[in-house]
C-alpha positions in Angstrom: 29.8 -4.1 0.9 27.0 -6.5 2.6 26.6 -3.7 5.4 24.9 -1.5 3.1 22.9 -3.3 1.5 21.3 -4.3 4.6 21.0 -0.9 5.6 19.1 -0.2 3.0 16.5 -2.6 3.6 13.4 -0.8 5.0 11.5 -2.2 7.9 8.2 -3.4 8.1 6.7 -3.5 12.1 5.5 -6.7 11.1 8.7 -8.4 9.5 11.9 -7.0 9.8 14.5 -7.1 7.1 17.8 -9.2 9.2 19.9 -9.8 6.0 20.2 -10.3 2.2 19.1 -13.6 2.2 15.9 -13.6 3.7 15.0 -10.7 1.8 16.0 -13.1 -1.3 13.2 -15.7 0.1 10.3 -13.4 0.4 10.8 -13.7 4.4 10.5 -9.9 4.7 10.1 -6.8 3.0 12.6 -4.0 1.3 9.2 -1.7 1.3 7.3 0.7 3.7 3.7 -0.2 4.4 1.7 0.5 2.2 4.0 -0.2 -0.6 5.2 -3.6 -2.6 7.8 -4.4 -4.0 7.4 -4.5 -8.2 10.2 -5.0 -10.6 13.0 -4.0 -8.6 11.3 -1.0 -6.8 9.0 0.1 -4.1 5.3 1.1 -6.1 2.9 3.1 -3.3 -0.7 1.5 -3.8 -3.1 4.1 -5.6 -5.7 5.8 -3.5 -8.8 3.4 -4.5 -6.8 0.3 -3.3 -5.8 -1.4 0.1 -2.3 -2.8 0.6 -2.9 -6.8 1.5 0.3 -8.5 3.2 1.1 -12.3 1.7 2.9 -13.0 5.5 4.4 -16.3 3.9 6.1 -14.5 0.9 6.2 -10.4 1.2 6.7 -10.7 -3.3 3.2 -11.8 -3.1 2.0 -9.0 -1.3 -0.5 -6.7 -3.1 -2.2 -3.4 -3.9 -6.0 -5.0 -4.2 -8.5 -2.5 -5.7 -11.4 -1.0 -2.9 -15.0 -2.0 -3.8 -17.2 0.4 -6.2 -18.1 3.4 -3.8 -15.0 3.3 -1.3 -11.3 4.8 -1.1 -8.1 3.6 0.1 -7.5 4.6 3.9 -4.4 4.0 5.6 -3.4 1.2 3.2 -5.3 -1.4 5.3 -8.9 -1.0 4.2 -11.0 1.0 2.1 -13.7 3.1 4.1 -16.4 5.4 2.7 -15.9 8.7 1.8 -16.2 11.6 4.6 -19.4 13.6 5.5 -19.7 16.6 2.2 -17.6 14.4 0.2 -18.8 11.9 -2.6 -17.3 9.2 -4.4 -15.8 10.1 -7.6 -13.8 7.6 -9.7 -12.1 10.5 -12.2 -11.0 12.2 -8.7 -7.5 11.3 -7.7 -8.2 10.6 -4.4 -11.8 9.2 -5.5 -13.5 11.4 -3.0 -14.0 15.1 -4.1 -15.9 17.9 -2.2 -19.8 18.1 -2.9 -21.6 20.5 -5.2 -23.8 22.7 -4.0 -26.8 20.7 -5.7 -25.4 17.6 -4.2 -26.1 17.9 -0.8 
């Protein structure tokens, strides 16, 4: 019953899931970083965004889009691309290996 529902409740480092009900206020989160929690399920954010934590209400938490020119790293922030890589928007990682006549 109750037991397993809190077992499945993943941990955050910053705010750990106790029980059903805080859960139910927003007080912690049922995702890993990284991740938030969108119509009943866990959505990874996408490799040109940064994963922001709403500490007051983890629902509120967000995927936020990286500025023009950078990629997701580590969900935090968004950092430029490597050395011999280039910023490419149609790339799914948005940074892809330079051409020959790009360097």
């Amino acid at each position: 019953g109750n037991n397993q529902q809190s077992k499945a409740l993943v941990t955050l480092p910053e705010k750990k899931c106790k029980n059903l009900g805080d859960f139910n206020l927003g007080k912690c989160s049922p995702c890993p970083e990284g991740s938030i929690f969108q119509a009943g399920k866990c959505r990874w954010c996408d490799n040109n965004q940064f994963y922001k934590i709403d500490y007051k209400n983890y629902f509120e938490s967000e995927c936020r889009n990286c500025p023009y020119g950078l990629a997701g790293s580590n969900f935090r922030k968004c950092v430029p691309c490597p050395a011999g890589f280039i910023y490419d928007y149609s790339y799914p990682t948005y940074c892809r290996q330079c051409l020959d006549n790009e360097i």
